[in-house]
C-alpha positions in Angstrom: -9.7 -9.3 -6.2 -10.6 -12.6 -3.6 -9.4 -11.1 -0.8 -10.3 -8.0 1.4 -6.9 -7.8 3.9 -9.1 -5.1 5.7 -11.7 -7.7 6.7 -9.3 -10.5 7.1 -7.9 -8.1 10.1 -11.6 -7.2 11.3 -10.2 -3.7 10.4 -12.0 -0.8 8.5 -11.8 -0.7 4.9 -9.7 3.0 5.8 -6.1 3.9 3.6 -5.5 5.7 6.5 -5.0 3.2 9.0 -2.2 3.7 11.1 0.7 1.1 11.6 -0.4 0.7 15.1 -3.8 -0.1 14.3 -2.6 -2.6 12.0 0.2 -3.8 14.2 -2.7 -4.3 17.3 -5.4 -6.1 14.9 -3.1 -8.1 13.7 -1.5 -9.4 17.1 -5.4 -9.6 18.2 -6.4 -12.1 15.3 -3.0 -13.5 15.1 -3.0 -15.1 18.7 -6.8 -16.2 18.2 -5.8 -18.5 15.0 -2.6 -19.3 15.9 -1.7 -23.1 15.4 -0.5 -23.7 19.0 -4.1 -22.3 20.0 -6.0 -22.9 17.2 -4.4 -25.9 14.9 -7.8 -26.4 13.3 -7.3 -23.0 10.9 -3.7 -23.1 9.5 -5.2 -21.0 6.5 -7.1 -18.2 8.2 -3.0 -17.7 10.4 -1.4 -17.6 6.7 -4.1 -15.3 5.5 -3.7 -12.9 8.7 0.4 -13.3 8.0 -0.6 -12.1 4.3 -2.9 -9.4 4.9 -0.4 -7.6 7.8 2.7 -8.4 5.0 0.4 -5.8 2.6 -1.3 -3.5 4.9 1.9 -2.7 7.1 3.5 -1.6 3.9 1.8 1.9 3.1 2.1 1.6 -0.7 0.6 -2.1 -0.8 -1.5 -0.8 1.0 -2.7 1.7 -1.3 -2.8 0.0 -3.9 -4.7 -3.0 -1.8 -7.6 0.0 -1.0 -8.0 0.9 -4.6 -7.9 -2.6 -5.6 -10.8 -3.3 -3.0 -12.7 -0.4 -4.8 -12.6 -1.4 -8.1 -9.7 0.1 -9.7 -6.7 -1.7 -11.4 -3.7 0.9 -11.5 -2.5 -1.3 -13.9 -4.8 -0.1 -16.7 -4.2 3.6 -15.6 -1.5 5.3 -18.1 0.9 8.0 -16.5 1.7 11.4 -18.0 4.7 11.0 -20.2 6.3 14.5 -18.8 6.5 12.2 -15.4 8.2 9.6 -16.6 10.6 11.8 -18.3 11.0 13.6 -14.6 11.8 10.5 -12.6 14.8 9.0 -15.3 16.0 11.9 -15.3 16.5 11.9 -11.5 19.7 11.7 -9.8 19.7 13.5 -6.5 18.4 11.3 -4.0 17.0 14.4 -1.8 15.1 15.3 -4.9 13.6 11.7 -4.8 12.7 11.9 -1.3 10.9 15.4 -1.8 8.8 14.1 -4.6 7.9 11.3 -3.0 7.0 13.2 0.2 5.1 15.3 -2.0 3.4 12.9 -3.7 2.2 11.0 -0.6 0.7 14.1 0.6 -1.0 14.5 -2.1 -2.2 10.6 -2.7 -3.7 11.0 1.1 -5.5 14.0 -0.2 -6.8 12.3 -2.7 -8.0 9.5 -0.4 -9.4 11.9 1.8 -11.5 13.5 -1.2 -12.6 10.2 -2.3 -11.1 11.0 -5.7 -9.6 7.4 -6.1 -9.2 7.9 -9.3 -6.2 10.7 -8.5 -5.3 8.5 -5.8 -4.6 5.7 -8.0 -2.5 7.8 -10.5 -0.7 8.8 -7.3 0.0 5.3 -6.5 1.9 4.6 -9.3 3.7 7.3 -9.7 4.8 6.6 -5.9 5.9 3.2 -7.2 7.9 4.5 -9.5 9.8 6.5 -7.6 10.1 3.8 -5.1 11.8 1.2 -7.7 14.2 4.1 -8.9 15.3 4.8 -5.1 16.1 1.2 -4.8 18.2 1.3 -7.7 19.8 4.1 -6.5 20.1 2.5 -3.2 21.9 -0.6 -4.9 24.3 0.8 -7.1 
């Protein structure tokens, strides 16, 4: 990974940052480098727009945090019994749970330093995510 989204917003390297926090950091920097102040440094403005883009989002977020510390949820297999779970999901309040559940437990995780966890979390989170867009659509 080239880029650290944390440091391009002169933020702490913290999954638990609040929106806020983001939000202000990013407004801070943003009018700094901004063209009509600052036309000089077009790419540090497109990499401040990039980094609030992920870290506003709480999963990309996530997954930008474990990524920063070394870990690739793309090489991290999930459980077949959870995959078999979430196809077999068609009550949207049951989606909702799990996924509240899930995030509860992913920030638990974080909190414990056990990215490892936090990462098989993650993409179980995404998962659900993708399905509840699917259901959104149809």
């Amino acid at each position: 990974m080239n880029k650290n989204y944390f440091k391009t917003l002169d933020l702490k390297e913290d999954f638990n940052l609040t929106e806020n926090e983001i939000e202000s950091a990013y407004f801070q920097m943003s009018e700094k480098f901004h063209p009509d102040n600052n036309s000089n440094d077009l790419i540090k403005f497109s990499d401040l727009n990039e980094a609030y883009r992920i870290l506003k989002n709480p999963l990309l977020k996530y997954r930008h945090f474990l990524e920063i510390n070394n870990i690739d949820i793309k090489k991290i297999h999930i459980e077949k019994e959870f995959l078999r779970k979430i196809t077999s999901i068609d009550d949207k309040l049951i989606l909702e749970k799990e996924f509240q559940n899930l995030n509860q437990e992913l920030i638990e995780n974080f909190t414990k330093n056990d990215l490892q966890k936090a990462s098989i979390l993650l993409i179980k989170m995404l998962y659900l995510e993708k399905i509840n867009n699917n259901v959104k659509n149809c």
